[in-house]
C-alpha positions as CSV (number, residue, x, y, z in Angstrom):
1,X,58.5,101.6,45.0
2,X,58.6,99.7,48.4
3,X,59.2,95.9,46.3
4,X,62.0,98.0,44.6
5,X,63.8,99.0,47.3
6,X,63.1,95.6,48.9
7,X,65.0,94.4,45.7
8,X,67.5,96.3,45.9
9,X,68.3,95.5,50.0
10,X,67.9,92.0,49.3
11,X,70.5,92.5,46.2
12,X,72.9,94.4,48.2
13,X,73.3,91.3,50.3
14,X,73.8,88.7,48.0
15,X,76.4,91.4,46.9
16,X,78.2,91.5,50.4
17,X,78.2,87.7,51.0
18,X,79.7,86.9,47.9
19,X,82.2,89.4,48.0
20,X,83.0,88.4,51.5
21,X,83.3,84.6,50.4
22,X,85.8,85.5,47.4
23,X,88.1,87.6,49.6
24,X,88.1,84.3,52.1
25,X,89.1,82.5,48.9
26,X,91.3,84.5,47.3
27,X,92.7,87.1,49.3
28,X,96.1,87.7,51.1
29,X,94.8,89.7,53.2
30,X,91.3,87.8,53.6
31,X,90.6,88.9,57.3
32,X,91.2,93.1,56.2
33,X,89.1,92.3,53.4
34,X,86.4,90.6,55.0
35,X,86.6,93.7,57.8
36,X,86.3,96.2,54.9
37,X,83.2,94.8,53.2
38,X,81.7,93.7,56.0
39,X,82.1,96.9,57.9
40,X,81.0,99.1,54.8
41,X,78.0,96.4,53.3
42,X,74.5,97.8,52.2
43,X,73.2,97.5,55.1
44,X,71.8,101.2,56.7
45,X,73.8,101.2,59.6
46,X,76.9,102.7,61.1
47,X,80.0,100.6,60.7
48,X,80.5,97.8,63.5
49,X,82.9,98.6,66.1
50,X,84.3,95.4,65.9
51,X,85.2,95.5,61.9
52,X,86.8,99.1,62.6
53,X,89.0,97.9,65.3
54,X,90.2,95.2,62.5
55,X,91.3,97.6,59.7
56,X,92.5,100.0,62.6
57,X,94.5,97.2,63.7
58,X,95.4,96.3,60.2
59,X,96.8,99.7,59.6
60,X,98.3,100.4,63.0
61,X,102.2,101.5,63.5
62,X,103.2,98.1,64.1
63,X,102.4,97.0,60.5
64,X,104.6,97.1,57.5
65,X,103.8,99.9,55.0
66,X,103.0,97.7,53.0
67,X,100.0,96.4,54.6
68,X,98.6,100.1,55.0
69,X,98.9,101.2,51.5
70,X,97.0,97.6,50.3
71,X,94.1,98.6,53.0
72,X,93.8,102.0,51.6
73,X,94.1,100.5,48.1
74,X,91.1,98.1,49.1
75,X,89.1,101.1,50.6
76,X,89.8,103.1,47.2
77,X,88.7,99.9,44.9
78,X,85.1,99.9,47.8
79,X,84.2,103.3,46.7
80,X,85.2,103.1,42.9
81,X,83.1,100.5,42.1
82,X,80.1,101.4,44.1
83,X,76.8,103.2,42.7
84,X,75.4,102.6,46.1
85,X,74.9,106.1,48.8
86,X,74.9,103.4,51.6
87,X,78.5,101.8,50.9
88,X,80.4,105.1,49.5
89,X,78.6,106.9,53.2
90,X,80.1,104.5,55.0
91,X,83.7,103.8,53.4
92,X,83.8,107.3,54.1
93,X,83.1,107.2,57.7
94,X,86.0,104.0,57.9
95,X,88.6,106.7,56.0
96,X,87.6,109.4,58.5
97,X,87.1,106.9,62.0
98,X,90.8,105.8,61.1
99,X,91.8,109.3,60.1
100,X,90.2,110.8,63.8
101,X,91.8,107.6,66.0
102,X,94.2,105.8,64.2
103,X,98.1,105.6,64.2
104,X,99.6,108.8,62.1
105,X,101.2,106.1,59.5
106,X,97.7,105.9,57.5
107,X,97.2,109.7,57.3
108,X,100.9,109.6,55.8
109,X,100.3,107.0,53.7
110,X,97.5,108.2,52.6
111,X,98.9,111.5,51.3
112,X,101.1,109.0,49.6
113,X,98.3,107.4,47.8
114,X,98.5,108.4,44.2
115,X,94.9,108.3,43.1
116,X,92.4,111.3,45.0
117,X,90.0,108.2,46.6
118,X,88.0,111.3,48.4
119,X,87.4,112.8,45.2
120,X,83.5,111.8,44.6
121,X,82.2,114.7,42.9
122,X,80.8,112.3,39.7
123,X,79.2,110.0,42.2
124,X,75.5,109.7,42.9
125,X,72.5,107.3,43.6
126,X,69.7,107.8,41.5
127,X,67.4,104.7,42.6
128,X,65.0,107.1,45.0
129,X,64.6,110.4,46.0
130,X,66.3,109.8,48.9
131,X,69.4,108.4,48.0
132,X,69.6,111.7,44.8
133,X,70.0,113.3,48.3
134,X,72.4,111.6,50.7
135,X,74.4,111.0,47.4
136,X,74.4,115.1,47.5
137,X,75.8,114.6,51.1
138,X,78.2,112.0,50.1
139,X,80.2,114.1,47.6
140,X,80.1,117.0,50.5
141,X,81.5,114.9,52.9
142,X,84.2,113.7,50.6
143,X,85.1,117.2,49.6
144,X,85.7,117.6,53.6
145,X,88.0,114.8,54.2
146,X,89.9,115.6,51.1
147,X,90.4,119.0,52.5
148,X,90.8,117.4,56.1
149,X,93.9,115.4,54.2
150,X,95.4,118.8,52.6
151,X,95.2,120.9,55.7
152,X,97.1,118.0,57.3
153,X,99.6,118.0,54.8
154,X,100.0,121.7,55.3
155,X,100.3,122.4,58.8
156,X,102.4,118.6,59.1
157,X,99.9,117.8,62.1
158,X,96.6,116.9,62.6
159,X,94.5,119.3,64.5
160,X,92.0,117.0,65.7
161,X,94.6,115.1,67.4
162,X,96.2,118.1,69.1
163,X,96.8,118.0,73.0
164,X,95.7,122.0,73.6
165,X,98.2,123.5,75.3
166,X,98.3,125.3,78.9
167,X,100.4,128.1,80.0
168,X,101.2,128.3,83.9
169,X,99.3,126.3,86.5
170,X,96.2,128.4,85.9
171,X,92.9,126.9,85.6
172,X,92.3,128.7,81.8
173,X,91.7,126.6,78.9
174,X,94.6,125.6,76.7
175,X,95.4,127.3,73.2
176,X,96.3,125.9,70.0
177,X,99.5,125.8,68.4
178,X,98.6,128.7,66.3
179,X,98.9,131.0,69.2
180,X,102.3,130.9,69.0
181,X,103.3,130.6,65.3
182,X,105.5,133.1,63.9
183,X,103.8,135.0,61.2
184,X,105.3,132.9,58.0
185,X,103.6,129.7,59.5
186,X,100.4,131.7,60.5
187,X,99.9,133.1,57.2
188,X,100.4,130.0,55.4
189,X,98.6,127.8,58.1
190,X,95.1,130.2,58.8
191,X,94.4,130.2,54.9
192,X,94.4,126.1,55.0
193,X,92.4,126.0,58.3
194,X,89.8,128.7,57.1
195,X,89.3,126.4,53.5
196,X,88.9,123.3,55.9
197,X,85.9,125.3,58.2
198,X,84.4,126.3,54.8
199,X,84.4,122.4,53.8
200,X,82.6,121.9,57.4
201,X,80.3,124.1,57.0
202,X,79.0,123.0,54.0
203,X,78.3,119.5,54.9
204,X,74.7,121.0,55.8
205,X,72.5,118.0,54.4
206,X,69.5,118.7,52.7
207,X,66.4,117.1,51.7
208,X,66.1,113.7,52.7
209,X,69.2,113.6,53.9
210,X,68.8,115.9,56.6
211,X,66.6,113.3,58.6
212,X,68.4,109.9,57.6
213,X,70.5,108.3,60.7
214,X,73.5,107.4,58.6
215,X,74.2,111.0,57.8
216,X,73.7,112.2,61.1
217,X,76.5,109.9,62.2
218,X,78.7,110.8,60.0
219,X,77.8,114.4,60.6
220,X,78.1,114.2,64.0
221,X,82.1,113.3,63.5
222,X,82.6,116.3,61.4
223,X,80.8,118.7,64.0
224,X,83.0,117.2,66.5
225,X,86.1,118.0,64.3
226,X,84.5,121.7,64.2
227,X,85.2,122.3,68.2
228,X,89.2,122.4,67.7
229,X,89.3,123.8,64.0
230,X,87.5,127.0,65.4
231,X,90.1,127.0,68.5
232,X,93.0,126.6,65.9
233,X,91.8,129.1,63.9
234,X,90.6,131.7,66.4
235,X,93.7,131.4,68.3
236,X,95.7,132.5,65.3
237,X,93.5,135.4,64.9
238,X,94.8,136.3,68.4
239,X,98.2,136.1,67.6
240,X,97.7,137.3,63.9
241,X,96.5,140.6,65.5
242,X,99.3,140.8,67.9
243,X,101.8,140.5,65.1
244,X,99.9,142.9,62.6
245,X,101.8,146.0,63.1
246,X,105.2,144.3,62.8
247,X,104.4,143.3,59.2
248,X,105.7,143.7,55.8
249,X,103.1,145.6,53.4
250,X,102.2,142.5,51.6
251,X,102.1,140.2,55.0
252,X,99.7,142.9,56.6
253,X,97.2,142.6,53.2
254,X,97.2,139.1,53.5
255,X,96.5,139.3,57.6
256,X,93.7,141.6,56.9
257,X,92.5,138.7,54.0
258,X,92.7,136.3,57.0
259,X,91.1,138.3,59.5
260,X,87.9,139.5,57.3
261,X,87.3,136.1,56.4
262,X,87.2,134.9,60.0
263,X,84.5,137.1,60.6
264,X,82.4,135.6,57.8
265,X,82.8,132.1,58.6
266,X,82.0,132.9,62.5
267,X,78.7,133.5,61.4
268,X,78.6,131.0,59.2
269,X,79.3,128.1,61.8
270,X,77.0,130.1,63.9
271,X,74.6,129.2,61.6
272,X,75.9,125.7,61.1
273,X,75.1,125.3,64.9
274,X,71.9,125.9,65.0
275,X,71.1,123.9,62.2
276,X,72.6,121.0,64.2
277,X,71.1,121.9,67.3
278,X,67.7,120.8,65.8
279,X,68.7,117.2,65.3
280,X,69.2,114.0,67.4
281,X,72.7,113.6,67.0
282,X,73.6,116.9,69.1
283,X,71.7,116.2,72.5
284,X,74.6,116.0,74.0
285,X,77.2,118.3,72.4
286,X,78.4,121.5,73.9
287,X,78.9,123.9,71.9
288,X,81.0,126.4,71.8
289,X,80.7,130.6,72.3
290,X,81.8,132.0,69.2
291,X,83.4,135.4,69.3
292,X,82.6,138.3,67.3
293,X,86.1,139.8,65.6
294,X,85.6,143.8,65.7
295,X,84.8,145.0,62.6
296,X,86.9,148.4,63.8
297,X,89.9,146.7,63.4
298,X,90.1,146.5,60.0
């Protein structure tokens, strides 16, 4: 098993250099294409810093359209043709790095994009028994930044990048936007941001996965994306209850849809927490107090 996996490290490398020596040959866009394959290669690692700031910089505001729909097009043709956990893990982790920091023009474009490139649920890796289980993880964490994409396209802004807003000169936390939706947007935004927290919470790995340093890095951006989605979400609750008994009949069934599935998926990322509590990659996260939504209420 060990000269097998040998083999298949010391393939994976002959892989990356050659691809990287036919983009410098034949490629328009040789120095994106060198950054994409060098910073998603077989190698089990987190993406280099200085490859993401090139295809960051390579989809940034300040460059044609064009430019950003051939990057995504490039990172779409990385993770149709692999069969490999490492590369699809970490093409993934370039969609959702430039997705959590980059300029607002690759989300759009993106959306734009005509083929699903998050949609992995046929993919896996069956050389070991541990990549049968980060593959698992893979298609999971796909499924999340699919949903991260439609919830985006739903609300028309990105949660993770909100600013939280203050009220007064106060020292109290600032609230999301969804404190102060009216109740179309809140019952049409809380149903999308609910689906995306039951995405989260499923990207639980398992197996072999659960102790592999690749997924925890990748996991450790989508428990930092948890921290505002439960404000977002919780704040609406707020406001949803404020606004219950000015509803229509069919508004108020939908509100008390909304409000009993909060209370489910509290405890579920209650339970997320502590799962992620146990592992390296949350030494030095603070996690939020999650609030209990009385059960009277309803």
């Amino acid at each position: 098993m060990a000269s097998m996996q040998s083999w298949r490290k010391a393939y994976g490398a002959i892989k990356d250099t050659t691809t990287v020596s036919l983009a410098n040959i034949n490629s328009d866009f040789k120095d994106l294409d060198v950054a994409i394959v060098k910073a998603t290669n077989h190698v089990e690692c987190p993406p280099k810093e200085r490859h993401l700031r090139k295809i960051a910089a390579a989809t940034s505001i300040a460059r044609p359209r064009a430019d950003i729909a051939y990057c995504i097009h490039a990172l779409s043709r990385r993770l149709s043709k692999t069969r490999n956990w490492i590369v699809a893990l970490k093409t993934l982790v370039v969609v959702h790095r430039l997705l959590r920091e980059g300029d607002p023009t690759f989300r759009e474009e993106l959306l734009n994009f005509t083929q699903r490139i998050l949609q992995l649920s046929n993919f896996k890796d069956d050389s070991s028994p541990i990549a049968w289980d980060c593959s698992a993880w893979v298609r999971t964490y796909g499924q999340f930044l699919e949903e991260r994409l439609e919830c985006f396209r739903i609300l028309k802004y990105d949660v993770e990048a909100e600013r939280l807003s203050k009220q007064g000169q106060g020292p109290e936390k600032g609230h999301s936007r969804t404190r102060d939706l009216d109740s179309q947007d809140l019952l049409e935004q809380l149903p999308a941001l609910q689906q995306l927290l039951y995405r989260l919470v499923g990207c639980r790995p398992e197996g072999a996965a659960n102790n592999n340093y690749l997924v925890q890095y990748a996991l450790a951006l989508v428990l930092k994306e948890s921290f505002k989605i439960y404000c977002a979400i919780n704040d609406g609750i707020i406001n949803l209850v404020d606004k219950f008994f000015e509803m229509a009949r069919h508004e108020a069934l939908k509100a008390l849809e909304i409000y009993r599935r909060a209370g489910q998926q509290a405890g579920n990322l209650s339970d997320f927490y502590e799962n992620c509590r146990g592992l390296e990659l949350a030494r030095n996260f603070q996690f939020p107090t999650l609030r209990s939504h009385h059960k009277h209420f309803l």
